[in-house]
Structure formats: structure tokens, C-alpha cells
N, C-alpha and C positions, 0 to 999 in steps of 0.2 A: 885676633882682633886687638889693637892695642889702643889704652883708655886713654896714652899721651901722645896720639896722632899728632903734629905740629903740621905735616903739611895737607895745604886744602884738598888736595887732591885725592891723598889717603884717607883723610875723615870723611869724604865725597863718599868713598868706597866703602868706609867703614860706616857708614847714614847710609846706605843701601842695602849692607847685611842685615842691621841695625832694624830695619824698614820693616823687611824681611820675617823677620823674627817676630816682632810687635804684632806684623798683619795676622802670620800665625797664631800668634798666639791668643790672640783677640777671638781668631776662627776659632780657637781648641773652647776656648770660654762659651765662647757661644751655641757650641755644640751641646757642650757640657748641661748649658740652662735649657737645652730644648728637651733633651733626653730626662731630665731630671720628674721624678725621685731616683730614677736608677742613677747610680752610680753617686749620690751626693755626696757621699765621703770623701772623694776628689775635691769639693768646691774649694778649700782651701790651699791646696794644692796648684788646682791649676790657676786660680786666682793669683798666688804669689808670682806663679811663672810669666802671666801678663804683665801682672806687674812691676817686675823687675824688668820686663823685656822693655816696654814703655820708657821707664826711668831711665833707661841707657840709651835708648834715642833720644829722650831730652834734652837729658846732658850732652852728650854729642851734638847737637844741634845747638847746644848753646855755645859749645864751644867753637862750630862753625861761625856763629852769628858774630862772636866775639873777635875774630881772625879778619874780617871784615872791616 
């Protein structure tokens, strides 16, 4: 996946991995908060991985918006 996609068509695809990832990872979180106390030691853990997955489609999206 590359972060200097220039054509709309490849950050299209790459906002769909991007999508992808975030949806996931949003599910692992939210799993993570239903099951809890077991397993809390994760929450930071899997918190960062939402959150970096997020941050990446932002940016990507901003950079689509910008291309526009």
C-alpha cells in the first residue's frame, strides 16, 4: 500500500483497503470492550491498532479530497 498514491484511481483502492482495516479494527475494539475484564491488558494494544488504522484512512482521504 503506498502512502504516495498520486493516481485517483490507486488511492480509490488504497481507501478500500484503508476501509477495510479501520472497519476491522473498530470490530477487534469493540470486541475487546464487550469481553472485558478478560483480556484488558490488550486495551492499549488494540486501541493503538484502531487507531493508527483510522489515521491512515484519514489521511488518504484527505489526500483524495485534495486531488479533486
Amino acid at each position: 500500500m503506498s502512502q504516495t498514491a498520486t493516481d485517483p484511481e490507486a488511492l480509490k483502492s488504497e481507501l478500500k483497503k484503508l476501509n477495510a482495516r479501520a472497519t476491522q479494527a473498530k470490530m477487534d475494539l469493540h470486541d475487546l470492550s464487550e469481553d472485558l475484564p478478560t483480556n484488558w491488558e490488550r486495551i492499549l494494544e488494540v486501541a493503538q491498532i484502531a487507531y493508527d488504522a483510522h489515521a491512515a484512512l484519514m489521511q488518504a482521504r484527505k489526500r483524495l479530497n485534495e486531488m479533486a
